[in-house]
C-alpha positions, -999 to +999 in steps of 0.1 A: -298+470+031-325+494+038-347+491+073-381+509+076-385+523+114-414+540+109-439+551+084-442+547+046-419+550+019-408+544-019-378+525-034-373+518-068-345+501-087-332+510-121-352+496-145-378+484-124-413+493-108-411+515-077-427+494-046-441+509-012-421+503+018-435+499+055-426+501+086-409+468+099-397+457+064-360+453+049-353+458+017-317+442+002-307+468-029-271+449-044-239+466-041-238+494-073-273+491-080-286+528-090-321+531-067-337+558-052-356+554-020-374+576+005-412+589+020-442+589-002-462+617-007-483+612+019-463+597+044-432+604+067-405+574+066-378+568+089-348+543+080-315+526+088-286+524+056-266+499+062-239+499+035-202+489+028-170+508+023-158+506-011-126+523-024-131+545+005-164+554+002-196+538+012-225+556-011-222+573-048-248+602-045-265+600-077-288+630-094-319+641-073-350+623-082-370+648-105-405+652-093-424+633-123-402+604-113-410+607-076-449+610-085-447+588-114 
């Protein structure tokens, strides 16, 4: 579960279109779902993760977001 604090940011879901985030709003991303999320261009975001512990660990840090995927 994702919560926006403050500002405006991106998430986007494998295989799908990448959707604005605002302040105020939650976002529910299902357990082993590959996403990316985090501040648009022109905008700071602040969030909360809230995640659970699986096999020990509670996130699987994926590549970095290339920049024509983060602009795309």
């Amino acid at each position: 579960m994702l919560i926006v604090t403050a500002g405006k940011g991106w998430v986007q879901q494998e295989g799908q279109e990448r959707q604005e985030i605002r302040q105020g709003e939650t976002i529910w991303i299902p357990a082993g779902m590959k996403h990316w999320h985090g501040a648009t261009a022109q905008y700071a975001m602040s969030h909360y993760a809230i995640t659970y512990i699986q096999d020990g660990k509670n996130a699987e840090w994926m590549e970095l977001v290339s920049d024509e995927q983060y602009l795309d």
